[in-house]
C-alpha positions in Angstrom: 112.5 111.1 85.3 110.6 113.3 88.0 108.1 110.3 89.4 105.6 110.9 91.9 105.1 107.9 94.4 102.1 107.3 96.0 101.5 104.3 99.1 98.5 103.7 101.2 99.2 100.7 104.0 96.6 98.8 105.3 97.4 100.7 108.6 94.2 103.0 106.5 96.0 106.2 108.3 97.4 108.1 105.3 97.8 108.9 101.7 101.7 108.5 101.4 103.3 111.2 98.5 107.5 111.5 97.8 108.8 112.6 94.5 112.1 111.3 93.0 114.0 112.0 90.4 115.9 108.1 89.1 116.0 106.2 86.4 115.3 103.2 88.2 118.3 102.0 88.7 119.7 105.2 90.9 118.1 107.8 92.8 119.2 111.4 91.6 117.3 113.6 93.7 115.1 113.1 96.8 111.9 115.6 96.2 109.5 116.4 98.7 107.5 114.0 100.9 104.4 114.0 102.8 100.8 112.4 103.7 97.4 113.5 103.5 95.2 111.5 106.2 92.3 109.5 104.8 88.7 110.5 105.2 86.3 108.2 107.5 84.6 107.6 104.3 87.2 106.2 102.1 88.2 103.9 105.5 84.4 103.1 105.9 84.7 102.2 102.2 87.9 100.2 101.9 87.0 98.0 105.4 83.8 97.1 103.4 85.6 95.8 101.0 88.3 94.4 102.7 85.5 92.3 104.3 83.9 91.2 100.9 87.3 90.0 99.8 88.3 87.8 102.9 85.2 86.2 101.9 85.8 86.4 98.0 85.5 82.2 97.1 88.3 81.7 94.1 86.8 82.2 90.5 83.4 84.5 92.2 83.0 87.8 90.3 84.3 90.8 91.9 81.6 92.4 93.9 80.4 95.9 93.1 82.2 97.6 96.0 86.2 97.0 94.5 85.3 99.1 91.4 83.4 101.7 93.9 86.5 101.5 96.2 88.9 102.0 93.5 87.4 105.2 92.2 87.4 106.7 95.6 91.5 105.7 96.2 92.0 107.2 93.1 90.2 109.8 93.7 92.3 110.5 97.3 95.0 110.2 96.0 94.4 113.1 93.4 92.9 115.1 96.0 96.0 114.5 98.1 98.2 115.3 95.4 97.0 118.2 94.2 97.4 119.9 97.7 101.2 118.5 98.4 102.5 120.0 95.0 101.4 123.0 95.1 102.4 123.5 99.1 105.9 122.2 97.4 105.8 124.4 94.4 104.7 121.7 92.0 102.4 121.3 89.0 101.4 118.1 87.4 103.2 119.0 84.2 106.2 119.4 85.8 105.6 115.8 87.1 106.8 113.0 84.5 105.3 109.5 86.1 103.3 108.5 88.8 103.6 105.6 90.7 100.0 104.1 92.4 100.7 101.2 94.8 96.9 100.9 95.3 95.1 100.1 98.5 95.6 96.3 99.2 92.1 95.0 100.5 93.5 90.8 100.6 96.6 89.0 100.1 96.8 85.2 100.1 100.3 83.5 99.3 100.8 80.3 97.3 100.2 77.2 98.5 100.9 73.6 97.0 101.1 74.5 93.5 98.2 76.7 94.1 98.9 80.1 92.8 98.6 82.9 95.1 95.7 86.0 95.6 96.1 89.6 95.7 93.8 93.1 95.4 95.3 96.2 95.1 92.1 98.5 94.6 93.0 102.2 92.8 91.7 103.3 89.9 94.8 103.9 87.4 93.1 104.8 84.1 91.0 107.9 86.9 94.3 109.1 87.9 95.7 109.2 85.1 92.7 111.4 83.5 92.6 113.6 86.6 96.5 114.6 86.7 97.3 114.1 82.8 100.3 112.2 83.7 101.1 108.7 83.0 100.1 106.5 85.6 102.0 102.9 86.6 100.3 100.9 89.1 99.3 97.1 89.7 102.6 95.8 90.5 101.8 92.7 91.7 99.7 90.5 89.6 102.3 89.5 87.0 104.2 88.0 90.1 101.3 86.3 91.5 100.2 84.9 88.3 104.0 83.5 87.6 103.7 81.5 91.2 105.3 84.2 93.3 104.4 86.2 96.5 103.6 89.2 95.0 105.0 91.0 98.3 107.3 92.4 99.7 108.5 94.6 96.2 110.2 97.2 98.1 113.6 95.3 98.4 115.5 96.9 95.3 114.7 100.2 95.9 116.1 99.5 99.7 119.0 98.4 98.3 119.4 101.1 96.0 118.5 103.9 98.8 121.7 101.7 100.9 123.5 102.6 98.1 122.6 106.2 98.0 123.5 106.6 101.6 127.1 105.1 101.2 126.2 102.3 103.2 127.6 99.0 103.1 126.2 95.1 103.1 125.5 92.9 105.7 122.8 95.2 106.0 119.1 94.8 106.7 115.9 97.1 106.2 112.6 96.1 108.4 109.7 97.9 107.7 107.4 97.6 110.1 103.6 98.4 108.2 100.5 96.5 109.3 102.9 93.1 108.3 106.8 92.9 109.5 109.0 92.9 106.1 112.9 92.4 106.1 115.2 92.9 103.2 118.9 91.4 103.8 121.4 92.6 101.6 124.7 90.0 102.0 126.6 92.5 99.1 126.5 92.7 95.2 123.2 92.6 93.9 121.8 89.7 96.3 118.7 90.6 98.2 116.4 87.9 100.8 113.2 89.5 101.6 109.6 88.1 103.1 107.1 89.0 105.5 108.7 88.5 109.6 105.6 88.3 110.7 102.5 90.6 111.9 103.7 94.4 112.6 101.6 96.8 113.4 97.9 95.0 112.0 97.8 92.7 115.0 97.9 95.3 117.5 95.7 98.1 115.8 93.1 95.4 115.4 93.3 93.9 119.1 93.4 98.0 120.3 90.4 98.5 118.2 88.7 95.0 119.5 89.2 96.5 122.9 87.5 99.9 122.0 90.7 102.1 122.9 91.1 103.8 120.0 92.3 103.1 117.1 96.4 102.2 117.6 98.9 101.9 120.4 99.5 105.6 120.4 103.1 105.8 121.8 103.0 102.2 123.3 101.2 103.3 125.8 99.4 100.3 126.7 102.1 97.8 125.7 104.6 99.9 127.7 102.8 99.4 130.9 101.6 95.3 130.2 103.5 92.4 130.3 103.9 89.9 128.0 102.5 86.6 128.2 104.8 83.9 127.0 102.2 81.0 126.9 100.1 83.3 124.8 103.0 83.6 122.7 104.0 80.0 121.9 100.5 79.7 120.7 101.1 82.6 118.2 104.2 81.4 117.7 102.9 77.8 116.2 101.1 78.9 113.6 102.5 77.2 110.3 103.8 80.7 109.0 106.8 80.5 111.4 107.8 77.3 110.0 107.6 78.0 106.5 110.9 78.9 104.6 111.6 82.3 102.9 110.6 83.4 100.6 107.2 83.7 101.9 104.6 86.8 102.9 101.3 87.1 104.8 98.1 88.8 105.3 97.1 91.1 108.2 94.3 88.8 108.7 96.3 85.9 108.2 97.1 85.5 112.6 94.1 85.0 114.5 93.6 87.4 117.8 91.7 84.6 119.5 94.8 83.4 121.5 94.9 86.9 123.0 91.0 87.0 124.4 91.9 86.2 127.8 94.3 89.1 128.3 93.9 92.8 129.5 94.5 95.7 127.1 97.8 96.1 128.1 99.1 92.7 128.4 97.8 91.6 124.7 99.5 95.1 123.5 102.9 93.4 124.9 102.7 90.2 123.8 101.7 91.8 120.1 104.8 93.7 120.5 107.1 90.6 121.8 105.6 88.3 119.2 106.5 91.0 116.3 110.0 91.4 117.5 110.5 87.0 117.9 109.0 86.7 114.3 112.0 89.1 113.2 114.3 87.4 115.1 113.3 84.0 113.7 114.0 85.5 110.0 117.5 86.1 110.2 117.6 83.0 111.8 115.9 81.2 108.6 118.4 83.7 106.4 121.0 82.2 108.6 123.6 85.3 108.5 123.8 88.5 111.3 123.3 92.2 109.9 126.1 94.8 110.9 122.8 96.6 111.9 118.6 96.6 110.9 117.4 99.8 109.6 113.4 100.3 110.9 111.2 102.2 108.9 107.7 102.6 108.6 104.8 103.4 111.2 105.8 101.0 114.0 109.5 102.7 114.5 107.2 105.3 116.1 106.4 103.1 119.0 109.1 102.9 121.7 107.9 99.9 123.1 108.7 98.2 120.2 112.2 99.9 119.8 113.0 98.9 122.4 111.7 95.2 122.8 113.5 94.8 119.1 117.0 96.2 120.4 116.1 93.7 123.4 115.8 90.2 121.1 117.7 91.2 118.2 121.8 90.3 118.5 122.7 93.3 115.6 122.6 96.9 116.1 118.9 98.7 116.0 118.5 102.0 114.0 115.8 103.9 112.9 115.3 105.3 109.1 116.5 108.5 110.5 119.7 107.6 111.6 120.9 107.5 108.0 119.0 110.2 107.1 116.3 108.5 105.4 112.5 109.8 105.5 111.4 106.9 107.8 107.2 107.5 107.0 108.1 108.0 103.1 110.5 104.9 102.3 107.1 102.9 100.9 106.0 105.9 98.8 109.3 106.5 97.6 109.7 102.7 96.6 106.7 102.7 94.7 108.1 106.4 92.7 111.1 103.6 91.9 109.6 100.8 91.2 107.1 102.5 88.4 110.3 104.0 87.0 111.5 100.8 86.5 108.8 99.0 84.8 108.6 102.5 82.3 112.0 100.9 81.3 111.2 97.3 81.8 113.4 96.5 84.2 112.3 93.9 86.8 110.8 94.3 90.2 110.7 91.2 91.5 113.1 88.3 92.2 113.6 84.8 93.3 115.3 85.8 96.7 112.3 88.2 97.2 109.1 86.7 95.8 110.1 83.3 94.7 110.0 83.6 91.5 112.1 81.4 88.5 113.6 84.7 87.5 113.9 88.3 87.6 110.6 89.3 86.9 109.1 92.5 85.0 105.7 93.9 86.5 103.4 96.7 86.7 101.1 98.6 84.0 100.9 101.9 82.7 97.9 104.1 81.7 99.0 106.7 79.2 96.4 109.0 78.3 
């Protein structure tokens, strides 16, 4: 199947696209890739509703602005699309799946027999009117609802783009989005994955707090700070850390407060220092050393953390592009795997990733 992935982080920068042709067990062909940045008015929309949702009591109906929201990512997404095909030679007929990851406005694990929260917002039955196409999306409930993370899903199509590449297990992936994720591959079919820790959330937030744009363009201001290691054993204590895999967090999960009495530049590296210790402290929990860590995702673009995570970590540090992988497109590219899978039923989540009893199915599909 030609599938069409589609990923917006929570970093709110971009509309990720990559096209693959699998069967959702291997990739066949690696199609184009690319983004389209989001319009200030989709982000204006999506941070309102990310801000209804932290406050969203359990059983409450869901307020006007998700169903708003979710016509709007939809929407983008189409808009997005239809530009990146046809600059690729495309048409949506020649298309035969699309894969929506949906724009994630809250995530709350489980906790003491309480089943987790989490809202993905992107209108599937839209998309799959504008583009004619089937359209797979909401990919986490199912796994929520069975007691499980939800998050991260992007662990077997890591292993499966490993596999693609020739390369060979101990092996770990770390994508580093708005929240750290690792997968750890120990060989066979045996995957660990959970949240590290924050990645790049922490710091686009306490950047934004400051008024100094919007990210750490370039590491500019963690390059030049220091970080504060009393500042970071308070981060460092929050219950998270102590919590065994698997396990996955929230953006908003880790408060900034330890952080106010800090310049710019000093918060920026002890953001960056406290990313790179959660990661460290994960393959400590996992209890086994990587030949190497592949990095993908926005924060390999910042040098600082590079090279702060080449500093702490004991294995080899590469970047996505070492291998020859598409670094900004792995998560877009998951999701084009992941809804091929659930057209064939096959599960997306696991015990070693999400908790869950089994290998678990998930994901719907409009078909129009």
């Amino acid at each position: 199947m030609r599938v069409l992935g589609f990923m917006t982080g929570t970093s709110l920068d971009a509309v990720d696209m990559a096209v693959l042709e699998t069967d959702g067990v291997s990739i066949q062909t690696f199609g184009p890739a690319g983004e389209r940045k989001l319009s200030d008015a989709t982000r204006d929309v999506v941070l309102e509703a990310t801000r209804q949702a932290l406050g969203l009591e359990r059983g409450a109906s869901e307020p006007a602005i998700f169903q708003h929201t979710a016509a709007m990512v939809a929407e983008e997404h189409f808009a997005a699309a239809e530009t990146f095909l046809a600059t690729n030679g495309l048409a949506w007929p020649d298309i035969d799946l699309i894969g929506m990851h949906g724009q994630t406005v809250f995530h709350e694990r489980p906790r003491d027999g309480v089943p987790g929260r989490t809202i993905q917002l992107g209108d599937g039955v839209m998309l799959a009117r504008l583009t004619g196409r089937p359209v797979a999306f909401d990919f986490r409930s199912a796994d929520v609802a069975a007691g499980g993370e939800g998050a991260p899903l992007a662990p077997i199509y890591h292993l499966a783009r490993a596999k693609a590449s020739g390369l060979s297990a101990p092996l770990a992936v770390l994508n580093i989005g708005g929240v750290a994720n690792v997968t750890f591959w120990s060989g066979g079919e045996d995957l660990v994955a959970f949240d590290t820790g924050p990645g790049n959330g922490m710091i686009d937030l306490m950047v934004q707090a400051h008024g100094a744009g919007r990210f750490d363009d370039g590491g500019k201001y963690a390059s030049v700070g220091r970080a504060d290691e009393g500042v970071m054993s308070v981060l460092l204590a929050h219950p998270y850390f102590r919590a065994r895999p698997p396990k996955s967090l929230d953006r908003y999960d880790l408060s900034l407060e330890p952080l106010a009495g800090l310049k710019l530049e000093d918060a920026a590296a002890t953001l960056v220092a406290f990313m790179a210790e959660g990661v460290k402290r994960a393959f400590e929990a996992i209890g086994q050393t990587p030949t190497e860590v592949i990095v993908c995702g926005g924060g390999r673009h910042n040098p600082e953390i590079m090279k702060v995570l080449a500093e702490r970590l004991p294995m080899r540090v590469r970047t996505a592009e070492d291998h020859g992988w598409r670094g900004d497109s792995i998560e877009a590219e998951a999701f084009a795997f992941l809804a091929a899978r659930t057209f064939h039923g096959l599960p997306i989540s696991f015990p070693g990733t999400t908790g869950v009893a089994g290998p678990m199915r998930g994901g719907r599909i409009v078909r129009l």
